[in-house]
C-alpha positions in Angstrom: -14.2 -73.4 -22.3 -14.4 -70.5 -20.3 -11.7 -68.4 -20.7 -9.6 -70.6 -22.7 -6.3 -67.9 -23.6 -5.1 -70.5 -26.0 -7.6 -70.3 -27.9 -7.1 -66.8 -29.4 -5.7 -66.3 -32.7 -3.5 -63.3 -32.4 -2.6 -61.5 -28.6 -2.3 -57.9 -27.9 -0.7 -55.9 -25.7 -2.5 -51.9 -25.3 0.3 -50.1 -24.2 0.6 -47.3 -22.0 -1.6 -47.0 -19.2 -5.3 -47.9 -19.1 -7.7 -46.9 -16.2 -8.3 -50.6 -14.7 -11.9 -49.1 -13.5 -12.9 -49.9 -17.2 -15.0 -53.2 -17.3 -15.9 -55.0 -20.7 -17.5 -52.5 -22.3 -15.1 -49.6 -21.5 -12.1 -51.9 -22.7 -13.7 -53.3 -25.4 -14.5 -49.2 -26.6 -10.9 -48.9 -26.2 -10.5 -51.5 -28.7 -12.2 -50.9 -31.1 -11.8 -46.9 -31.0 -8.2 -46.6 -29.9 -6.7 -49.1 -31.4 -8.9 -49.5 -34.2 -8.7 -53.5 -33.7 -11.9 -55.7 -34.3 -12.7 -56.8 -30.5 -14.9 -59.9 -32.1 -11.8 -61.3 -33.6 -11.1 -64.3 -31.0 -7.9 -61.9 -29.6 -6.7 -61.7 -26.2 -6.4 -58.4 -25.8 -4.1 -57.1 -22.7 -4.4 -53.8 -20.4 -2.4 -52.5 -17.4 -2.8 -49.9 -14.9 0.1 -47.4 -13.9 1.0 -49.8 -10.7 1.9 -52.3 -12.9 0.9 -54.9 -10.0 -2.5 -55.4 -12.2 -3.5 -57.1 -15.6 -6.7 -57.1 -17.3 -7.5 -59.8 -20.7 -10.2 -59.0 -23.1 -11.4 -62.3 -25.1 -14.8 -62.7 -27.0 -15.6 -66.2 -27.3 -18.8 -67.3 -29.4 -21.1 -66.5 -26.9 -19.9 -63.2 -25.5 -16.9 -61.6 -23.5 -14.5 -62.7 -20.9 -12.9 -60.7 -18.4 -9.6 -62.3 -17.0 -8.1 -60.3 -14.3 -5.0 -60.7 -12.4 -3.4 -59.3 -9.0 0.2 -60.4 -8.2 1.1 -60.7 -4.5 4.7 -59.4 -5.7 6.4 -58.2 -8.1 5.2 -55.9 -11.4 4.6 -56.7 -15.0 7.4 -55.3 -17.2 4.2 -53.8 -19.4 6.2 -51.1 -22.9 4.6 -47.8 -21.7 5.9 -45.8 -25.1 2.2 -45.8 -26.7 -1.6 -45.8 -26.2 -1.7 -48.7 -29.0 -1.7 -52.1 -29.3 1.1 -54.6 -30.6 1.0 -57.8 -31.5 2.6 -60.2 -29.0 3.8 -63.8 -29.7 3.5 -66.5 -27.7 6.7 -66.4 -26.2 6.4 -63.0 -25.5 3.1 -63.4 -23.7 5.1 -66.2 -22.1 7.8 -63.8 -20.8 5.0 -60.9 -19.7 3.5 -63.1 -17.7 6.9 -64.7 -15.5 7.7 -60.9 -15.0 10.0 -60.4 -18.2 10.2 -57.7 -20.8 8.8 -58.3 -23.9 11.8 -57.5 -26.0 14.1 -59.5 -24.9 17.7 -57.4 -25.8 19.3 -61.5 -25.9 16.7 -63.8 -27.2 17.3 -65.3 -31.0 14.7 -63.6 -33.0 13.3 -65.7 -36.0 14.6 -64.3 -39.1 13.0 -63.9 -42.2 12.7 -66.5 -45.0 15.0 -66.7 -47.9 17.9 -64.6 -46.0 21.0 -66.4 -46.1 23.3 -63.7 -44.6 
């Protein structure tokens, strides 16, 4: 299906800002030469402009690339601007990104690690 999000393995979020004049080729560059991520890997791969008001979603499906785009009417994305590289989101955090939250979340329970009692 075109454009299918849940269909991608791992999600991740470029931070810092990216020039949203970039189409697939330009983002996937970005990719695979910034980030040094393999853009064939069946990731969802996120970018945001400086007005924050715009997303962009990279995805390769079997066939080719999508292009998702998105324009909200109001409000901004709370996108981490610390770094030109890319992190790992879960779903939950793609969750919160995309109903206007942070993605670190200062009160949510974080799963802890295995074997940890205290």
């Amino acid at each position: 299906m075109i454009g299918d999000v849940n269909a991608a393995k791992h999600i991740y979020i470029v931070c810092g800002y990216t020039d949203m004049r970039k189409s697939i080729d330009g983002l996937a560059g970005i990719v695979q030469q910034n980030c040094g991520l393999d853009v064939y890997s069946k990731s969802l791969f996120l970018f945001c402009g400086k007005s924050c008001s715009r997303m962009k979603a990279l995805l390769w499906e079997d066939d080719g690339f999508v292009l998702l785009y998105k324009k909200l009417s109001g409000g901004k994305y709370r996108w981490p601007r610390s770094s030109a590289e890319a992190r790992e989101l879960s779903r939950q955090e793609f969750r919160w990104l995309l109903e206007g939250l942070s993605v670190e979340q200062k009160t949510a329970i974080k799963p802890s690690e295995k074997g940890k009692i205290f």
